[in-house]
C-alpha positions, 0 to 999 in steps of 0.5 A, a space after each residue: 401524572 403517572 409515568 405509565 401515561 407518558 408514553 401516550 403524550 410523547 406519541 400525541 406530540 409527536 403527531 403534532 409536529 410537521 412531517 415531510 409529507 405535510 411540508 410536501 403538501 402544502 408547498 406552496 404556503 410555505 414559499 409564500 412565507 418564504 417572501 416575508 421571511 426574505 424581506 425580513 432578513 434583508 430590510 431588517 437585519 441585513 442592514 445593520 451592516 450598514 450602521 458601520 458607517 456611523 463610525 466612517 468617512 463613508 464614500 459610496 464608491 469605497 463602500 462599507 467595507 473600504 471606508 475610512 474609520 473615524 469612530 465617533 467623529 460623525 457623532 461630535 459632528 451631529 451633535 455639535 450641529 447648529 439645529 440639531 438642538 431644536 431638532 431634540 427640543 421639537 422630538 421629545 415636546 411632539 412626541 411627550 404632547 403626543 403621549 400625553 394626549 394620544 395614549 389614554 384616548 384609545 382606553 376612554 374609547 373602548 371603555 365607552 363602546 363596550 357600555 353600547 349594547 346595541 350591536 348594529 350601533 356598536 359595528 358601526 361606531 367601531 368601523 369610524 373610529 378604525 377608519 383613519 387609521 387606514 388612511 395615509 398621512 398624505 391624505 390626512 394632510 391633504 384632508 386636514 389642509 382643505 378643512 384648516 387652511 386659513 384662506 378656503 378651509 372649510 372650517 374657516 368659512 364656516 366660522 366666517 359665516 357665523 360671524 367670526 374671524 378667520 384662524 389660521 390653524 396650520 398657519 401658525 406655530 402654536 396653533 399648528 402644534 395643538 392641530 398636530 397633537 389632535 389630528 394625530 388623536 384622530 388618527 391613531 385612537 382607532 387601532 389602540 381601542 381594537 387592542 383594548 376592546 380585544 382585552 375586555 372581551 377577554 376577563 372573565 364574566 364573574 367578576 363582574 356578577 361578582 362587582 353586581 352582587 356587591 352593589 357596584 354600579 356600571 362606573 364602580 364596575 369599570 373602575 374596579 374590574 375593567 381597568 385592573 383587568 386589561 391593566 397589563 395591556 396598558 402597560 405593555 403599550 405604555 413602554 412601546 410608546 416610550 420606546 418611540 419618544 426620540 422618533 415621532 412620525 416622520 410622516 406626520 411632520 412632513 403632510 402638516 408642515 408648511 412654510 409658515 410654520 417652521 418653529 416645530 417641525 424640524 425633528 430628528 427624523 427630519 433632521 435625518 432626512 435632510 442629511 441623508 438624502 437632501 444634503 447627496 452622499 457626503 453626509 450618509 455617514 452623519 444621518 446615520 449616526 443621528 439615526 442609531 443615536 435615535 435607536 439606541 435613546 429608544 431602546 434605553 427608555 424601553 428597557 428603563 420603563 421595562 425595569 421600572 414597572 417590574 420595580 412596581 411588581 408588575 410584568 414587562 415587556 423584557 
């Protein structure tokens, strides 16, 4: 680059760059984004003030500040709690089924949609498969309990009236924990296929006459251009899924439990649930520690994976 030029791209920066004037006149958009950014800084970053009470006897009216200092005493306690191992048992064992089943399904289903050639039956395969991931887990439990329930679940009448018996999908604790896994496949494999199919669209067209001049076949396509090529997509949300093995959906859980299956369904977001907000004020202290110690296992599996993949000469996340 010759330095005479210089002069002429500094000038052409500088006309990029947000004036006053161009603030003043569009006043409005920046005040609408002055609610998010507010609601960013209070409910993600004002609150870690409130980790201090993983390290205190909090009492309320003392407040964060005025609390007495006991260290790690509320994690002993937590950790020495009656069920605070099946609580761990049932994270990891959800969220690992979870992993196992959930993460490459999105990846089958973009690869399959991007062979449809048909537009209309490709927008219309897309929006169903989308469509339950805008749905709340109330109402995929409610929808799930009127299909599985044993006694007038829809799929249970079916099976009854062909001749089968009754199974008791949500009733029972194997049976519940494999209904767990699949609704959360159903529920989640929509929204990862839109990442996926938005990396497709992106390689570059060459490689694939190049595969075609070869003599590569659709499959042999997909094999050695398609998958190496959004290779970096599935190892991004490969870590931000492992960062999540101590949380799992609290939610989930919650819509899907039942009285008659309890050997799964307490989890650490339960756990903390019940402690911080069912057990009143005198166990927030302890649901908090529980809570950072679930934040920071997280954060040492991403930086791990992340270390690890860029071990494998790959990039990370970090």
């Amino acid at each position: 680059m010759r330095v005479s030029s210089l002069p002429v791209i500094q000038k052409n920066l500088s006309r990029k760059r947000p004036s006053g004037r161009s603030i003043r006149s569009y006043w409005e958009l920046y005040v609408m984004l002055l609610i998010p950014m507010l609601f960013l800084f209070v409910f993600k970053y004002g609150s870690y003030f409130g980790l201090a009470t993983a390290f205190e006897n909090y009492k309320i009216l003392k407040g964060v500040f005025g609390s007495e200092w006991v260290w790690f005493d509320n994690f002993i306690k937590v950790f020495g709690h009656r069920r605070f191992g099946d609580a761990l048992r049932n994270t990891v064992l959800l969220n690992v089924l979870d992993l196992v089943f959930s993460f490459p399904m999105p990846i089958i289903l973009a690869l399959l949609l991007n062979e449809i050639r048909q537009k209309s039956v490709k927008r219309v395969t897309q929006t169903m498969l989308y469509l339950p991931h805008f749905l709340s887990w109330v109402i995929v439990g409610a929808i799930a309990y009127q299909l599985f329930t044993y006694g007038s679940g829809v799929v249970n009448d079916i099976i009854e009236r062909m001749g089968g018996d009754r199974v008791p999908f949500l009733q029972e604790d194997t049976l519940w924990l494999v209904s767990y896994v699949l609704i959360g496949v159903w529920q989640s494999m929509g929204w990862g296929t839109i990442i996926y199919l938005a990396a497709i669209t992106s390689i570059n067209p060459e490689l694939y006459e190049a595969a075609v001049v070869d003599g590569a076949n659709r499959w042999k396509q997909c094999l050695n251009v398609t998958l190496p090529s959004i290779k970096p997509t599935m190892v991004t949300l490969f870590i931000m899924r492992l960062g999540q093995l101590m949380g799992g959906s609290f939610e989930r859980v919650i819509a899907l439990k039942n009285v008659a299956t309890n050997e799964f369904t307490y989890t650490i977001p339960v756990m903390v649930y019940d402690m911080g907000l069912q057990s009143g004020t005198s166990k927030i202290a302890q649901a908090t520690a529980l809570g950072l110690f679930q934040s920071v296992i997280g954060v040492l599996l991403v930086i791990g994976a992340d270390y690890f993949v860029k071990s494998l000469g790959e990039d990370g996340l970090l």
